[in-house]
GUZABA-285622 format. One record per residue (C-alpha): residue number from 0; residue in three letters; x, y, z; chain. Coordinates in Angstrom, 1 decimal. Example, Ala and Ser with C-alpha at 12.3 -4.5 7.8 and 13.67 -1.06 7.14 Angstrom:
# GUZABA-285622
> loza | base | x | y | z | zafi
> 0 | ALA | 12.3 | -4.5 | 7.8 | A
> 1 | SER | 13.7 | -1.1 | 7.1 | A
# end
This chain:
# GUZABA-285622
> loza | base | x | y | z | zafi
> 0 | UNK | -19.9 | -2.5 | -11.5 | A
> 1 | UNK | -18.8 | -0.2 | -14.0 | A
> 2 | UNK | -15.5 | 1.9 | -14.7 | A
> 3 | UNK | -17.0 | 5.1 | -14.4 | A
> 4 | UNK | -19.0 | 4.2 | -10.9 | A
> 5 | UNK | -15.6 | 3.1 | -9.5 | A
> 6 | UNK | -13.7 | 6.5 | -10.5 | A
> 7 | UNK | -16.7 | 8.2 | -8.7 | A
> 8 | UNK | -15.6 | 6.5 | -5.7 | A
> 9 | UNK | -12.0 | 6.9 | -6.0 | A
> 10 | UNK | -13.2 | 10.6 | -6.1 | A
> 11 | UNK | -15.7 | 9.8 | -2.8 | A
> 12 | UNK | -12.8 | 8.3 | -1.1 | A
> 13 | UNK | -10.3 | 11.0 | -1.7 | A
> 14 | UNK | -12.8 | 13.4 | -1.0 | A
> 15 | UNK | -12.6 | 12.1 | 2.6 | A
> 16 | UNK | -9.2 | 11.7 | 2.6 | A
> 17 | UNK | -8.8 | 15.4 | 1.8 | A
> 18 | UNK | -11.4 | 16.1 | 5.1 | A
> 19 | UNK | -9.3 | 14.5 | 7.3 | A
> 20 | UNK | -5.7 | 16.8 | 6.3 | A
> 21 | UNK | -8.0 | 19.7 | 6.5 | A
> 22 | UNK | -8.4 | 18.9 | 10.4 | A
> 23 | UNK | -5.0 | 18.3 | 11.0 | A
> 24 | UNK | -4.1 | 21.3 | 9.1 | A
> 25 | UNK | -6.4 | 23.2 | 10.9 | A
> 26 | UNK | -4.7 | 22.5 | 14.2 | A
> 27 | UNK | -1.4 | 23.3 | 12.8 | A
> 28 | UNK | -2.4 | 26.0 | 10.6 | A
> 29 | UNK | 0.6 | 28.4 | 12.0 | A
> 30 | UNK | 2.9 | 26.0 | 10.9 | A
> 31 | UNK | 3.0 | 25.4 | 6.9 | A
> 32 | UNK | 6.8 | 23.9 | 7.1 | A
> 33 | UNK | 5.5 | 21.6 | 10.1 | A
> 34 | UNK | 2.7 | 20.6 | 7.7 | A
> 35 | UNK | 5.3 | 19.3 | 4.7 | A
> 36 | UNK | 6.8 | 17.5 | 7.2 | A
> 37 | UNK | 3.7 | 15.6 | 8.2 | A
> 38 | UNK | 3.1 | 14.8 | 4.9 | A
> 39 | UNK | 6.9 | 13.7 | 4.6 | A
> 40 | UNK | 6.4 | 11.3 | 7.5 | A
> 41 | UNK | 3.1 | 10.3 | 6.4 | A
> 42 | UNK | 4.2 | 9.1 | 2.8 | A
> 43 | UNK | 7.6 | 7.3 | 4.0 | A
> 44 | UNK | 5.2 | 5.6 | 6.5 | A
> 45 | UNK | 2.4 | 4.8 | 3.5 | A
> 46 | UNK | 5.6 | 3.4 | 1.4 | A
> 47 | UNK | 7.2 | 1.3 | 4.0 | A
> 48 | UNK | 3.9 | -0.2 | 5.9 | A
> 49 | UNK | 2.2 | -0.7 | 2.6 | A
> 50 | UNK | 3.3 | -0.2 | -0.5 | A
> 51 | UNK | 7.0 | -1.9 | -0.9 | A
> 52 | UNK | 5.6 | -5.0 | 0.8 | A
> 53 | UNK | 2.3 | -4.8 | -1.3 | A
> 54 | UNK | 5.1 | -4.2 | -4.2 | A
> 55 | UNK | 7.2 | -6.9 | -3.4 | A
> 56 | UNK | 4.8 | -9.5 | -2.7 | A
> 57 | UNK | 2.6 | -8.8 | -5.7 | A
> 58 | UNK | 4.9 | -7.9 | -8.4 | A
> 59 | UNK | 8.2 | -8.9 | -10.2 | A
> 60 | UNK | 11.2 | -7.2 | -8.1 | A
> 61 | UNK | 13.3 | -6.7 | -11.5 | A
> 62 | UNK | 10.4 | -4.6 | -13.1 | A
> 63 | UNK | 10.7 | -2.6 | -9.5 | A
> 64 | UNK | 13.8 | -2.2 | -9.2 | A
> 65 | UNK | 13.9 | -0.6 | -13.1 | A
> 66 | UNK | 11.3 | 1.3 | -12.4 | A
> 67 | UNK | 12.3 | 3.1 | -9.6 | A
> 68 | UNK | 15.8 | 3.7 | -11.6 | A
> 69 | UNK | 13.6 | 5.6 | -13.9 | A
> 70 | UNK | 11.7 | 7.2 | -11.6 | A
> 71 | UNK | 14.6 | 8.6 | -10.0 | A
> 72 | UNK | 15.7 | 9.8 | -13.9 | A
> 73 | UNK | 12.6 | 11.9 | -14.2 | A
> 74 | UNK | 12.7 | 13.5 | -10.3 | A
> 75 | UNK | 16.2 | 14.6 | -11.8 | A
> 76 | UNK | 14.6 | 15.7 | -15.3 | A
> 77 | UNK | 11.8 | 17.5 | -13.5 | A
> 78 | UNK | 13.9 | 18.8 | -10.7 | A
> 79 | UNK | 16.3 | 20.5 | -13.4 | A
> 80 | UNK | 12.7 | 22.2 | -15.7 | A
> 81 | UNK | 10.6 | 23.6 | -12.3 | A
> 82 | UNK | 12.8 | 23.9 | -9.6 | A
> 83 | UNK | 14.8 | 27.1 | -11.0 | A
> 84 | UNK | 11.6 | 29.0 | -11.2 | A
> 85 | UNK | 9.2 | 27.7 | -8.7 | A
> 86 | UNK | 10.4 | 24.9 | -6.1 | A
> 87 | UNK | 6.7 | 24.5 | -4.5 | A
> 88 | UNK | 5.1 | 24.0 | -7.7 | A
> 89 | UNK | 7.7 | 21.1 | -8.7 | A
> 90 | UNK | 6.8 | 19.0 | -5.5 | A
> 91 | UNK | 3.0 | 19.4 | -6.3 | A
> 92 | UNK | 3.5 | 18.1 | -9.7 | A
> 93 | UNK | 6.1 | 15.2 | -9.0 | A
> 94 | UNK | 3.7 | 13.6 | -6.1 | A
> 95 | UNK | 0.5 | 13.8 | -8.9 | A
> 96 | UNK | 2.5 | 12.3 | -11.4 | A
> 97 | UNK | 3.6 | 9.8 | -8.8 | A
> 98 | UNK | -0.1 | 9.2 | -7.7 | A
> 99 | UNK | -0.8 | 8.9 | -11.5 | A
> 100 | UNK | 1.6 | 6.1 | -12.1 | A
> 101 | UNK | 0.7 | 4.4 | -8.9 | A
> 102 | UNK | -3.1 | 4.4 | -10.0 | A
> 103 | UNK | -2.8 | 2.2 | -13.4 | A
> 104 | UNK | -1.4 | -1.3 | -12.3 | A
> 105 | UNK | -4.1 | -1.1 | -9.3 | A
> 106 | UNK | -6.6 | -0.2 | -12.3 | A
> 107 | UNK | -5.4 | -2.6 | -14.5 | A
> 108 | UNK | -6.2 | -5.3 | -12.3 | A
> 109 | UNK | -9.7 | -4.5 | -11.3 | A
> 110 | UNK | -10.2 | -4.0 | -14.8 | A
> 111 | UNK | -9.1 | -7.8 | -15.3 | A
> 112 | UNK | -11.2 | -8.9 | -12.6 | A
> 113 | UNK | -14.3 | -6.5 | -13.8 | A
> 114 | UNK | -16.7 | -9.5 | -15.3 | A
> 115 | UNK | -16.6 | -11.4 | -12.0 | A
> 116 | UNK | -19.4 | -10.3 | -9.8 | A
> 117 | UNK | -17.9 | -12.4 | -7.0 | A
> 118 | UNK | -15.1 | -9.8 | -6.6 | A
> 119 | UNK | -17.6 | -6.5 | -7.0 | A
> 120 | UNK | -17.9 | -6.0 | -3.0 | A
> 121 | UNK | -13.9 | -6.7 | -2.6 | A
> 122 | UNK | -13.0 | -4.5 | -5.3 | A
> 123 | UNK | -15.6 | -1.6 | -3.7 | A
> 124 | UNK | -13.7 | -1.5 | -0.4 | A
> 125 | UNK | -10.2 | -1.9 | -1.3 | A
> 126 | UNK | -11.3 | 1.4 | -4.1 | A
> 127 | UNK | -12.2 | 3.3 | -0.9 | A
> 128 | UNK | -9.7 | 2.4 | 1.5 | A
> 129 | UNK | -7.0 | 2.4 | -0.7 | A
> 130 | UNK | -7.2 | 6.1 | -1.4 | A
> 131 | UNK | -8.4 | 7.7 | 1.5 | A
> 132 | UNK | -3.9 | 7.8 | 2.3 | A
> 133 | UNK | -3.8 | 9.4 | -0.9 | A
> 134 | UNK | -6.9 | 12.3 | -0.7 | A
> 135 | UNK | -4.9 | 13.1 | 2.7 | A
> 136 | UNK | -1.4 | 13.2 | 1.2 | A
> 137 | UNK | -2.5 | 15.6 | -1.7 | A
> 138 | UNK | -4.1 | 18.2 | 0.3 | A
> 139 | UNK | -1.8 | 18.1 | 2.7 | A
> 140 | UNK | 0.3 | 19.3 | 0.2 | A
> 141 | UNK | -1.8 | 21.7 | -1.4 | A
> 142 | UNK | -2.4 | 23.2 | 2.1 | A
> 143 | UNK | 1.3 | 23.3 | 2.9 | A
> 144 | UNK | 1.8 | 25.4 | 0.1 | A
> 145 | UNK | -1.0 | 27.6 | -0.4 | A
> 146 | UNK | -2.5 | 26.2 | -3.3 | A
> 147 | UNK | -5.9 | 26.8 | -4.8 | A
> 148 | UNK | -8.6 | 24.4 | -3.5 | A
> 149 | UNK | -9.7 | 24.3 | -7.3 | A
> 150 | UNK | -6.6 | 22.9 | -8.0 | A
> 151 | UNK | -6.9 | 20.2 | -5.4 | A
> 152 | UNK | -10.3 | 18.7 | -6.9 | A
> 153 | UNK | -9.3 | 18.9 | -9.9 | A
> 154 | UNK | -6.7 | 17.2 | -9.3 | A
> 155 | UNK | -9.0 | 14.3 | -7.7 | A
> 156 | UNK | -11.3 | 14.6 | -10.8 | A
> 157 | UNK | -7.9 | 13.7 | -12.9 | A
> 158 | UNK | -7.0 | 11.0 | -11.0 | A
> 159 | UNK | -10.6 | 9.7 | -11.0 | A
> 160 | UNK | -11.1 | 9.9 | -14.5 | A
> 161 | UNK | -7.5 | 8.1 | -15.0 | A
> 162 | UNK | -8.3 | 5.6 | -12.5 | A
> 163 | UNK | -12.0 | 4.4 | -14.7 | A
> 164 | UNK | -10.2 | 4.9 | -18.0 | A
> 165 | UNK | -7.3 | 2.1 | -17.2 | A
> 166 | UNK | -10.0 | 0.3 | -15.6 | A
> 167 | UNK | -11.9 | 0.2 | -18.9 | A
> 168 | UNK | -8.2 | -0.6 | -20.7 | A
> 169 | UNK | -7.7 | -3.6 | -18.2 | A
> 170 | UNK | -11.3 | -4.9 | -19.1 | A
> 171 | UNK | -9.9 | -4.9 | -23.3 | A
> 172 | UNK | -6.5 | -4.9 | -22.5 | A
> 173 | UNK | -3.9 | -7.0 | -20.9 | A
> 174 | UNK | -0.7 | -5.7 | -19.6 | A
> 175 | UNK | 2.0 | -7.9 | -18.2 | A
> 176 | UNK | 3.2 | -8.3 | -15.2 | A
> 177 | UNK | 6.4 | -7.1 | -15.6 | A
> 178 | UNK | 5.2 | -3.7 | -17.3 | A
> 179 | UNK | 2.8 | -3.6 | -14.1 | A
> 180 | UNK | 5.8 | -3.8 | -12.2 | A
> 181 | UNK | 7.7 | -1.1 | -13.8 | A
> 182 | UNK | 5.2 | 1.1 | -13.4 | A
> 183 | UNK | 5.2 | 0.6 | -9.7 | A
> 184 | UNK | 8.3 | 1.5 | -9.4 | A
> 185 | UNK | 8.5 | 4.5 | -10.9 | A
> 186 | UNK | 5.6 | 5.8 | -8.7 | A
> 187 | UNK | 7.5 | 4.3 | -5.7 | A
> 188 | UNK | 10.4 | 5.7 | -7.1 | A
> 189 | UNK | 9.0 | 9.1 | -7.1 | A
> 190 | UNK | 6.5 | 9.0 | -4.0 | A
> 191 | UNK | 9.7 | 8.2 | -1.8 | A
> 192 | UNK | 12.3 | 10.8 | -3.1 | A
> 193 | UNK | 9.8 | 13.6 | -3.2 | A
> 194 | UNK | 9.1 | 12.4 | 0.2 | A
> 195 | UNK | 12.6 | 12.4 | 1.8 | A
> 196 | UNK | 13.7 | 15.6 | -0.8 | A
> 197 | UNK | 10.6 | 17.6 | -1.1 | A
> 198 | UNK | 8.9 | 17.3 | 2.0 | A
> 199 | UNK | 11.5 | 16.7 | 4.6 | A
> 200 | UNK | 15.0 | 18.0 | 3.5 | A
> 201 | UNK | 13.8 | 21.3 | 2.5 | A
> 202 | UNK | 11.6 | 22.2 | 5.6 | A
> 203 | UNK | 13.5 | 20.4 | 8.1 | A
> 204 | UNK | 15.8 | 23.4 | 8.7 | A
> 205 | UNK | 12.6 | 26.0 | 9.5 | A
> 206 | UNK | 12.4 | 24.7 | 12.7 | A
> 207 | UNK | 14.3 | 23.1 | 15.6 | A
> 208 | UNK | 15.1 | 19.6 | 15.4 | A
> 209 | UNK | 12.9 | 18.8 | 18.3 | A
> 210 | UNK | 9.9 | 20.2 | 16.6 | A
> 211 | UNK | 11.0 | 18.9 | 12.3 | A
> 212 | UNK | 11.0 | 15.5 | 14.6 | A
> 213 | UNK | 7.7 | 15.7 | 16.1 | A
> 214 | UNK | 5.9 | 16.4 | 13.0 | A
> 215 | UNK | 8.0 | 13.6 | 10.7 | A
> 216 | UNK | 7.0 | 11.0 | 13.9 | A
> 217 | UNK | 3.2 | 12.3 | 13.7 | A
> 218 | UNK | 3.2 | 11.8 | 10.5 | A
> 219 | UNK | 4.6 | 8.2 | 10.4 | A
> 220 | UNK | 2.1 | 7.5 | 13.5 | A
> 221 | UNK | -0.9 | 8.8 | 11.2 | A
> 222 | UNK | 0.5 | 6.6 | 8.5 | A
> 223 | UNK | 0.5 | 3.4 | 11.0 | A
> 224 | UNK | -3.2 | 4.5 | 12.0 | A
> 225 | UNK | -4.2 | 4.4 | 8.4 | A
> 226 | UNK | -2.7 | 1.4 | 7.8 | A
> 227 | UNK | -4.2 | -0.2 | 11.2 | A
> 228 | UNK | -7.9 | 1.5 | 10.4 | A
> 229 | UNK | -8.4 | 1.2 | 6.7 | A
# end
C-alpha cells in the first residue's frame, strides 16, 4: 500500500471524525464556550486513555520527558507572538502544530513497516481509527470559534499530505527511537496545555460551574467512548 493511498485515508478518517463534532455541535450550537470545553475534556481524555500510556509503553520516557519540556517552550513562544492580537487564532494554530508533530513518529513507523504486506490490513485500520479522535478534535475547534470550513479541510489536506510524506521518509529513512520520542512529547506537550489553557481555563468562567462541568465530563465520556469503540 502506498504513501499517498494511506494519506487519503488519514483524510477519509478525519473526514468522519469532523461528521461526528458537527452533530454534537449541532445540539449545542447556542453554546460556543460549552463547545471548547468539550473539546477540552475530550483531548485530556484522548491523552490520558491513549496516548501517555501508548507513549510510555512504546517510546523512551527521557525523549518524552524532553520533549514535552520543549513543547511547553514553544506554547510560551507562541503564546507571547498571537495571543496579544488574536487569542482564538493562537489555540487553532498550537493544537495543528500539535496534531503535526503527533503525526510523524506514527508515520515513521508505518513507513518502516511499508514493504511487509503482512502488516498492510493492520496498518489500514489503525490509519482510520487512529484519527477519527483527531478529525473530531479539530472541528470541534473550528466550530467553537467560528472558523471557515475551508480552513478546516485544509487543514485535513495538510495533515494528510504530512502524514504520506513521513511515510515515504520512514520507507528511506530511519529515525531513532529516541528522536521519535521527542517528538511525542512535544505534541503531548502541546495537545495537553492547550487543552487545560486553551480550552478549559479560558471558557470555564462563561458559564456556571455546574454547566463548565458538564461539558468537561461529556467530553471525557466521549473520549472513553472513542477509546472503547475505535
Amino acid at each position: 500500500m502506498s504513501a499517498i493511498v494511506l494519506g487519503g485515508i488519514l483524510f477519509i478518517s478525519m473526514v468522519i471524525g469532523a461528521g461526528m463534532a458537527w452533530l454534537i455541535a449541532t445540539i449545542f450550537q447556542h453554546s460556543k464556550e460549552g463547545l471548547a470545553l468539550l473539546c477540552g475534556g475530550f483531548l485530556v481524555g484522548i491523552l490520558a486513555l491513549d496516548l501517555i500510556p501508548s507513549a510510555i509503553n512504546s517510546y523512551k520516557l527521557p525523549g518524552i520527558a524532553l520533549g514535552i519540556l520543549i513543547g511547553f517552550i514553544f506554547l510560551l513562544l507562541v503564546n507571547t507572538s498571537f495571543h496579544s492580537s488574536n487569542q482564538h487564532k493562537s489555540s487553532v494554530y498550537l493544537l495543528t502544530i500539535a496534531l503535526f508533530i503527533h503525526t510523524i513518529p506514527l508515520s515513521l513507523t508505518i513507513g518502516n513497516l511499508l514493504e511487509d504486506s503482512s502488516f498492510a490490513r493492520s496498518i489500514t485500520t489503525s490509519t482510520i481509527l487512529h484519527h477519527i479522535p483527531e478529525g473530531f478534535a479539530l472541528t470541534s475547534l473550528f466550530v467553537s470559534q467560528g472558523q471557515k470550513i475551508i480552513n478546516l479541510f485544509l487543514c485535513f489536506i495538510s495533515l494528510s499530505f504530512c502524514f504520506s510524506m513521513f511515510i515515504w521518509i520512514g520507507n528511506h529513512i530511519h529515525l531513532d527511537m529516541k528522536a521519535q520520542s521527542i517528538l511525542l512529547g512535544i505534541s503531548i506537550g502541546l495537545i495537553a496545555i492547550t487543552s487545560v489553557n486553551e480550552f478549559i481555563l479560558r471558557n470555564i468562567k462563561a458559564m456556571s460551574t455546574r454547566s463548565a462541568a458538564t461539558f468537561i465530563l461529556l467530553g471525557y465520556l466521549l473520549s472513553v467512548v472513542f477509546h472503547v469503540v475505535f
